[in-house]
C-alpha positions in Angstrom: 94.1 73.3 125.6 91.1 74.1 123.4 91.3 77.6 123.3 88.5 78.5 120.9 85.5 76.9 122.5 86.7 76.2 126.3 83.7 79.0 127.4 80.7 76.5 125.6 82.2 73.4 127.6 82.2 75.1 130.8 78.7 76.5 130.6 77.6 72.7 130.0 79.6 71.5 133.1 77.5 74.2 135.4 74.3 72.9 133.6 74.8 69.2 134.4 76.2 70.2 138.0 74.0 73.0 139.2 70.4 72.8 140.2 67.4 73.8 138.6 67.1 77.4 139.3 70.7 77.9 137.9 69.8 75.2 134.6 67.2 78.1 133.8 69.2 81.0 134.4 72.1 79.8 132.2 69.6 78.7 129.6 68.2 82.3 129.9 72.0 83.6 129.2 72.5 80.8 126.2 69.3 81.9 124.2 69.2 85.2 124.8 69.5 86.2 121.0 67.5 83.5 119.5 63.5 82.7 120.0 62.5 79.7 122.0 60.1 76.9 121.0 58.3 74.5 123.2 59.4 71.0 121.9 55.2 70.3 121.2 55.4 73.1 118.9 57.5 71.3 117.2 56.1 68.0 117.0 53.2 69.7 115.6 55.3 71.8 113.0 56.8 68.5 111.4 53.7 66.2 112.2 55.3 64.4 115.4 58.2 64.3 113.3 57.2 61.9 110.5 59.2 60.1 108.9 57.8 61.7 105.1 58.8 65.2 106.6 63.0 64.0 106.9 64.7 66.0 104.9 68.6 64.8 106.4 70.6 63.3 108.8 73.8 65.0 110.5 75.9 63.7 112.9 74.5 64.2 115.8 70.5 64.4 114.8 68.1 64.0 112.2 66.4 67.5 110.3 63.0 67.5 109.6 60.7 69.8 107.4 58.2 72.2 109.9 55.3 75.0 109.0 54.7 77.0 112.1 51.4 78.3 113.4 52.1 81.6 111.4 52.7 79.5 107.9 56.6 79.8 107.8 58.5 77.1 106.8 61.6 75.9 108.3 64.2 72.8 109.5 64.3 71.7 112.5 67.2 70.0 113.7 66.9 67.3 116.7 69.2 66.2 118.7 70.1 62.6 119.1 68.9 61.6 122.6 71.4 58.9 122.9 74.2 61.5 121.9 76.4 62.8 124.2 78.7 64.2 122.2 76.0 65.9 120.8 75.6 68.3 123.8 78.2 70.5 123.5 77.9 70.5 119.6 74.6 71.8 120.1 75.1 74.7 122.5 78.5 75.2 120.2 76.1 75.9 117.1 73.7 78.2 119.1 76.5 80.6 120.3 78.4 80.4 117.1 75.5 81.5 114.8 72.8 83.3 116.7 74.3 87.0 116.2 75.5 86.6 112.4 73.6 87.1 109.7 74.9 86.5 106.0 73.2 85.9 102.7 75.3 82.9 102.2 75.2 81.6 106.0 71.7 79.8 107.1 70.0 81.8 109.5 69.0 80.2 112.9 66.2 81.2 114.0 65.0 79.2 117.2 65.8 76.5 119.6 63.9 74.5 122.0 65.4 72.8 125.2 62.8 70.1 126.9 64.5 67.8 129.3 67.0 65.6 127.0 65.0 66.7 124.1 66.8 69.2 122.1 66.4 70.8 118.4 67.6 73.6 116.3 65.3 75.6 114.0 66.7 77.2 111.0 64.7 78.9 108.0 63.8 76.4 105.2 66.1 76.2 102.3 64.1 74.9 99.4 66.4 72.5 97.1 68.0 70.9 99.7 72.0 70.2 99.9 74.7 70.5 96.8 75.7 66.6 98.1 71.7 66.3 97.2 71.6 68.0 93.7 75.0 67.7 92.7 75.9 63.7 93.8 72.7 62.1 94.1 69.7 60.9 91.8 70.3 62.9 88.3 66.7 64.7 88.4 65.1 66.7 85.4 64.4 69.8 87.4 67.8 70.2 89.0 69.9 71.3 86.9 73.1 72.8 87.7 75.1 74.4 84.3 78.1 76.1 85.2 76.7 79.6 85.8 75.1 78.0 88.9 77.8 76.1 89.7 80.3 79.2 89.8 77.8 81.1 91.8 77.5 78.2 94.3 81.5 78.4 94.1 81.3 82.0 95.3 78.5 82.6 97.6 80.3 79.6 99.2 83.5 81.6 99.4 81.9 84.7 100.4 80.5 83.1 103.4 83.2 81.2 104.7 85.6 85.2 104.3 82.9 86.1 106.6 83.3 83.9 109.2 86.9 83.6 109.2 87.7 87.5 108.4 84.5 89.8 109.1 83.1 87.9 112.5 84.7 88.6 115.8 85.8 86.2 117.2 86.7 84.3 113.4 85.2 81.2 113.3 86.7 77.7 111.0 83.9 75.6 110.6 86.1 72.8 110.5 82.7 70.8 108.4 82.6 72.6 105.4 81.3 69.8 102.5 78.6 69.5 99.9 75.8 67.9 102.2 76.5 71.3 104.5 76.2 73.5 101.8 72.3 74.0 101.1 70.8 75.4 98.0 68.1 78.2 97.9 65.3 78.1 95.1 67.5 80.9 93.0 70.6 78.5 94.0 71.9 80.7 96.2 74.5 78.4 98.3 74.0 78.7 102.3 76.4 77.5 104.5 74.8 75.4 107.0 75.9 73.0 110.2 78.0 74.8 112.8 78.7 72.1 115.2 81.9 71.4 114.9 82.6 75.3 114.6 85.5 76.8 116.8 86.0 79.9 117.5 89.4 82.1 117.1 89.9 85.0 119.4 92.4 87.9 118.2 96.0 86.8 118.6 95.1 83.1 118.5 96.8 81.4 115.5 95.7 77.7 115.7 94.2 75.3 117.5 95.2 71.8 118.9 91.9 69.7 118.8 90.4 66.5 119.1 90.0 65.8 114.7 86.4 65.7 114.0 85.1 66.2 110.3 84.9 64.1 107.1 86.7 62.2 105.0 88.4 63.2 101.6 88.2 67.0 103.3 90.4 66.9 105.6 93.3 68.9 105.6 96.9 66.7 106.1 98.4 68.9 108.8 94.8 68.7 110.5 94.6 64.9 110.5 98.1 64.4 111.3 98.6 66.9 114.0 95.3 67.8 115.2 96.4 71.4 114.0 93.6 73.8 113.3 93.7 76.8 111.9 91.2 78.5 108.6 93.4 77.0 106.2 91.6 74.0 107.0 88.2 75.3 106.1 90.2 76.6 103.1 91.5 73.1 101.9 88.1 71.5 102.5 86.6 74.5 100.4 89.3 73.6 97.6 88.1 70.1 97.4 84.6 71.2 97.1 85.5 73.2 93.8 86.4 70.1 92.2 83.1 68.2 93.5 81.0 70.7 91.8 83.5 71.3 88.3 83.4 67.0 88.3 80.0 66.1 89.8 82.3 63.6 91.8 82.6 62.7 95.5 85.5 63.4 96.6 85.1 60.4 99.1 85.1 57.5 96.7 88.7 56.1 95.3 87.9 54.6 91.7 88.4 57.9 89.9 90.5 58.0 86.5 90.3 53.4 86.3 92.9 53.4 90.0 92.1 53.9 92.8 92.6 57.5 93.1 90.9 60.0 95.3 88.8 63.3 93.8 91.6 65.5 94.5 94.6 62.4 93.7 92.6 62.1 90.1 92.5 65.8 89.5 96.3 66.6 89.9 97.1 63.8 87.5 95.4 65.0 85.0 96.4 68.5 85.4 100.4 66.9 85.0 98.8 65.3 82.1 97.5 68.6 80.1 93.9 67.0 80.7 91.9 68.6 82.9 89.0 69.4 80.9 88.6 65.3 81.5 87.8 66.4 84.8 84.6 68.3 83.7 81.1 66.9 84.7 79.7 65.6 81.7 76.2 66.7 81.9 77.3 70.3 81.7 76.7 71.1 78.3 78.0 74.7 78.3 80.6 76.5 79.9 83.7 78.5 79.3 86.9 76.4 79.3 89.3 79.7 80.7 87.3 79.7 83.8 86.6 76.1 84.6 90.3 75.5 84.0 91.2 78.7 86.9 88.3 76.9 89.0 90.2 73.8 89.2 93.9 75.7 89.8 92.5 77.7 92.7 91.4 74.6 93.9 94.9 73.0 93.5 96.2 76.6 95.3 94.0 75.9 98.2 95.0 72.6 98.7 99.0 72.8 99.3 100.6 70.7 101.7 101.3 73.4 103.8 98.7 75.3 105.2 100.6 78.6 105.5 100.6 78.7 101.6 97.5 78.5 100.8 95.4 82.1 100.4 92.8 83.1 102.8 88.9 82.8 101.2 89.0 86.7 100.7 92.2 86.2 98.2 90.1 83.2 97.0 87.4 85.0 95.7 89.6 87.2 94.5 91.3 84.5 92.1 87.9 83.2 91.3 86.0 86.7 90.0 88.6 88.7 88.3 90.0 87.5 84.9 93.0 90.1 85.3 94.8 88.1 88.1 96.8 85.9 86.8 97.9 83.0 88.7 101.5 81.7 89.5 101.3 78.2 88.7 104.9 78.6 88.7 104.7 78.1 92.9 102.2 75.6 92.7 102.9 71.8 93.5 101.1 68.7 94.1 98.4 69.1 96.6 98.7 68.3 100.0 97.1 64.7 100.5 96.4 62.2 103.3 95.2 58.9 102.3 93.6 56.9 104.9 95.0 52.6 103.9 91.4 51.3 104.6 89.8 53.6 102.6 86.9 54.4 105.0 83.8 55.6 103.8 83.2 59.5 103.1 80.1 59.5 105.2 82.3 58.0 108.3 83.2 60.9 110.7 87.0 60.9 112.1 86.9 60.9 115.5 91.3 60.3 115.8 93.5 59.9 112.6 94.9 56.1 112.3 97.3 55.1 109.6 97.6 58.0 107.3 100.5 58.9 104.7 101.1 62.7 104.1 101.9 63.5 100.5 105.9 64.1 99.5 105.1 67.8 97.7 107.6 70.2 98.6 106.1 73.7 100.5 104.4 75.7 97.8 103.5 79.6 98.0 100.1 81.2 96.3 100.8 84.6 95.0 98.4 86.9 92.6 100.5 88.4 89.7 97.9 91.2 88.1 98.5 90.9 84.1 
């Protein structure tokens, strides 16, 4: 039973049965909190949506840049007529993220229901995604040296403590990646697509659900047993560290001359005594102690069993203080699933097919102060 989210399904069940009278008054009870938008105001904001206004594509929609009558720039988000499956993602990521604010979180701020026609608003974040900055064309004026990229690190960490231990009910975003993690002109990281978000009430310790995500993120247990809890937000976060320390997908498997996974690569050169190897090349700077911690908490996050790996607030923890010394006598080859065809990172997992669950034994984290 899908605990987290059963109350979202059910209010899209009354709208597609009920009639129009009760269509508006549940609408009326779904956007309560957020300001509504007629989809024409839209089309006008992003200049019937052109094509030189894209600014991304999710799963379920495309995101488009917007100026409002009163000058303020946003994204708008549409929703994929043809998407069905979209539906409930979309009323998912109204509820979820309509009543939080966070520095690190991006901030909804309207919707607009027309017929089918369907679309987020969220404020503009100016240099797009990390995927954007940190995978794509090298450009002149984005350049991330490692003070940004620890920053991006921590506001990213600091966002997703708040959603799994600050918000009630916790959330798990279940999505967390580089192309949902969107940079602010100062770099400030914003954690952004909630659709696939669940919700835990208190008492509730995982969830058994239907896998959605993306590739190379995925936590094992999740993949293999549909078993969700934080710690899969936690593992996904742990794979990102080593995106932004290599300036590597972690979806493509020719790392190290094999055919090796972001997070395979990485652990073999930490047996190795290499891991500076893992370092991004263009960063000219940086301090060698905290890259090197970077890339263990990453390792710690990643265990093959989820009840070993810390929670973000313990992560941040082990990122920010240089006085916490951390037991690498506990940790153990990562947690890994590898997926025999090698799909694509971009190719969302809609069941898990033939997938082979590292041999590590069951590691612990632990913070020893010095």
């Amino acid at each position: 039973m899908d605990v987290g989210c059963s109350c979202f399904r059910a209010a899209v069940v009354c709208r597609r049965r009920g009639d129009a009278h009760d269509h508006q008054d549940i609408e009326g009870k779904l956007f309560e909190n957020v300001k509504t938008f007629s989809y024409d105001d839209l089309r006008t904001a992003t200049d019937n949506f052109h094509a030189s206004n894209k600014i991304g594509r999710g799963g379920f929609g495309t995101v488009y840049k917007g100026i409002l009558n009163n000058g303020r720039q946003v994204a708008v988000k549409t929703l994929s007529a043809e998407s069905k499956q979209g539906v409930g993602e979309f009323f998912t990521e109204i509820n979820t993220i309509s009543n939080i604010r966070h520095p690190n979180l991006v901030e909804l701020i309207g919707c607009s229901v027309q017929g089918s026609k369907r679309a987020l608003v969220y404020e503009y974040v100016e240099n797009n995604s990390l995927d954007h900055a940190l995978l794509g064309r090298k450009s002149k004026t984005v350049e991330l040296d490692w003070g940004k990229r620890s920053a991006i690190c921590m506001g990213t960490a600091r966002g997703l403590a708040y959603l799994h231990e600050e918000v009630v009910p916790h959330i798990v975003h279940r999505d967390i990646k580089a192309s949902n993690i969107l940079l602010a002109q100062d770099f400030t990281p914003k954690i952004g697509d909630f659709g696939l978000a669940k919700l835990f009430p208190d008492g509730i310790t995982h969830i058994s659900t239907k896998i959605a995500g993306t590739t190379g993120y995925l936590a094992p247990e999740y993949v293999l047993g549909g078993q969700l809890t934080m710690k899969a937000d936690v593992y996904s976060f742990g794979v990102l560290i080593l995106e932004v320390v290599s300036g590597k997908s972690s979806g493509k498997a020719n790392l190290g001359g094999m055919r090796k996974l972001l997070l395979e690569w990485a652990w073999q050169l930490y047996e190795e005594g290499k891991l500076l190897e893992l370092v991004d090349p263009d960063m000219d700077e940086f301090s060698e102690d905290d890259v090197i911690r970077y890339i263990k908490v990453a390792f710690f996050c990643t265990q093959a069993s989820a009840n070993w790996r810390p929670t973000m607030s313990q992560v941040i923890e082990m990122l920010s203080r240089n006085d916490v010394q951390l037991n690498e006598k506990q940790l153990t080859a990562p947690g890994l699933f590898l997926d025999t065809s090698r799909v694509s990172k971009k190719k969302s997992l809609e069941s898990p097919t033939s997938y082979q669950m590292s041999s590590a034994p069951i590691t612990i984290t632990q913070l020893t102060p010095r």
